[in-house]
C-alpha positions as CSV (number, residue, x, y, z in Angstrom):
1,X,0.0,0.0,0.0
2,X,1.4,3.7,-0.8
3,X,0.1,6.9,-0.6
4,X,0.9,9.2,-3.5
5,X,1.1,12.8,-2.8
6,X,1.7,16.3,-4.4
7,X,2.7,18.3,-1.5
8,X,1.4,21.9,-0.7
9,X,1.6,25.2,-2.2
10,X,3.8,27.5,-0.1
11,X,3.1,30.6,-2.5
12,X,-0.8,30.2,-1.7
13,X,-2.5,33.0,-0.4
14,X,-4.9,30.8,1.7
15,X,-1.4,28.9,3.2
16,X,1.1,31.3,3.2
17,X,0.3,33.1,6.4
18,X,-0.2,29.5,8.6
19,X,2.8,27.7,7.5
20,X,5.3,26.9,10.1
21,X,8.7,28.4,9.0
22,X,12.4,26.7,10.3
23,X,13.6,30.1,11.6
24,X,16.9,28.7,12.3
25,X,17.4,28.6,7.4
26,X,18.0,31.3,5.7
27,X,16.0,30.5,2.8
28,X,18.2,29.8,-0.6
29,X,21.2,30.4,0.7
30,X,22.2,26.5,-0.2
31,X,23.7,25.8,3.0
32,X,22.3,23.6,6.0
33,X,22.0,26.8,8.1
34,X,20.5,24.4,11.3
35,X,22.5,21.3,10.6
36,X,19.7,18.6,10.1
37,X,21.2,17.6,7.1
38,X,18.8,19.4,5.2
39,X,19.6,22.4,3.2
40,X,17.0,24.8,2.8
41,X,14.5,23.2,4.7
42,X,12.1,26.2,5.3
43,X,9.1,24.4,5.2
44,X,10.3,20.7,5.9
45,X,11.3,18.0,3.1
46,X,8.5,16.5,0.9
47,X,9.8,12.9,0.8
């Protein structure tokens, strides 16, 4: 079993202002600002 998925919009107007944000990334720098092992991970990872 699976579960196929196409993520969210982060531009959308309805969205934008309740998304949690990772304040510890500067966002498209290209550099794992908080170290996760992640870089760029403003809104999470869609895996």
């Amino acid at each position: 079993m699976g579960v196929v998925d196409s993520g969210i919009d982060t531009t959308h107007e309805d969205l934008k202002p309740v998304l949690w944000i990772n304040p510890k990334e500067i966002p498209g720098n290209g550099i794992d600002d908080d170290k996760n092992g992640y870089i760029d991970d403003i809104y999470g990872w869609n895996f």
